[in-house]
N, C-alpha and C positions, 0 to 999 in steps of 0.2 A: 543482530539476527533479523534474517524476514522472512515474511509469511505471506502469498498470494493467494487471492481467492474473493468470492463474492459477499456481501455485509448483507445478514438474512437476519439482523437486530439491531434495532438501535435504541438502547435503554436511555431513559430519564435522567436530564441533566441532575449533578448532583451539586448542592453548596452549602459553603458555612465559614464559620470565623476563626481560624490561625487559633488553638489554645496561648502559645509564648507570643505571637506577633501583632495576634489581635486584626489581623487581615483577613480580606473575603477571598474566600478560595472557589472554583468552579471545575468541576471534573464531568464526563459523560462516557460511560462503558459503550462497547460495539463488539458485535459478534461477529465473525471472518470464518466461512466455511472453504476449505480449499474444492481441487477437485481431479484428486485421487480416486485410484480406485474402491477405495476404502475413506470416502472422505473425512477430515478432521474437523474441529470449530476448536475458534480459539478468544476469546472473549481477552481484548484488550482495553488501556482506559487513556483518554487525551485530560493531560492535563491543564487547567488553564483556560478564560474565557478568552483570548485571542488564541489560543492555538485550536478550539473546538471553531470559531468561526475563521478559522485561515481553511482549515481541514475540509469544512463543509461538507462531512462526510453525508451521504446517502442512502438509501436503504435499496439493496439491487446493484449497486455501482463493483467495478470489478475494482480491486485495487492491494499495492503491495505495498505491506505493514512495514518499518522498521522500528524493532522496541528493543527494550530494556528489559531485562527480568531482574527482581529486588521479591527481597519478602519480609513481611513484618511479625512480629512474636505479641499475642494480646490472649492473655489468662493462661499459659501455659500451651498454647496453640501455636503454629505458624503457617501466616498464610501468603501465596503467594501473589506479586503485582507486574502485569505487563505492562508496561507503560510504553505508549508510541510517543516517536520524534521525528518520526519523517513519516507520510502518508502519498504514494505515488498512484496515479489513476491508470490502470492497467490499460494500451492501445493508445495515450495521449502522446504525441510527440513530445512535447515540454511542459513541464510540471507548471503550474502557474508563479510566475515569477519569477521564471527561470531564463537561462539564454536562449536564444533559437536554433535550430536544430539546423546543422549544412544540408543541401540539398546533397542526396544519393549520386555521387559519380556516374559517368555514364560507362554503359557495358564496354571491354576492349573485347567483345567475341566478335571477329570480322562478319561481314555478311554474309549469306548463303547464295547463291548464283546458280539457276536452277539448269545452265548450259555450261556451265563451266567444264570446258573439256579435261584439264586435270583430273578432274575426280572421277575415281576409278572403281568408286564404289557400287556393284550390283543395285543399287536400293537406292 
């Protein structure tokens, strides 16, 4: 799934230690407002200290979300988790680390010739 739109939050890194694994974990939420006529917000979370600094998300920056939705069950509740895995910068030719983009073909509309006796058009 994605979602485009401008990031108008950028909530506090989160961390702490795997209960089974005993590993450091890093997560950071971010809000994505589209812009609809009726706009929506969509509060997703990057998981990971190298994907929060691959991401380098920004606060203002236009960009389109790709996530994941999961939900998790705690006290008889269930709530839900967006989680991004692809973060694109809306107007950037190529994503950072990506290929390069081909150069645009050039127009095949012939020229316009403003004596051109053929043309028989009034205008």
């Amino acid at each position: 799934m994605e979602f485009t739109g401008k990031i108008i939050a950028v909530l506090p890194v989160k961390s702490g230690v795997g209960r089974n694994s005993g590993n450091e974990w890093k997560a950071q939420e971010y809000v994505v407002e589209n812009h609809d006529q009726y706009p929506r917000k969509m509060c997703f979370e990057v998981f990971g200290g190298d994907k929060i600094e691959q991401f380098n998300i920004q606060m203002g920056e236009e960009l389109t979300v790709s996530f994941d939705i999961d939900c998790n069950q705690w006290q008889d509740r269930w709530f839900n988790r967006i989680r991004a895995w692809k973060v694109e910068r809306v107007g950037v030719a190529a994503p950072v680390g990506g290929a390069p983009v081909p150069p645009q073909a050039p127009s095949s509309t012939p020229a316009f010739n403003a004596g051109d006796a053929s043309d028989d058009l009034p205008f």
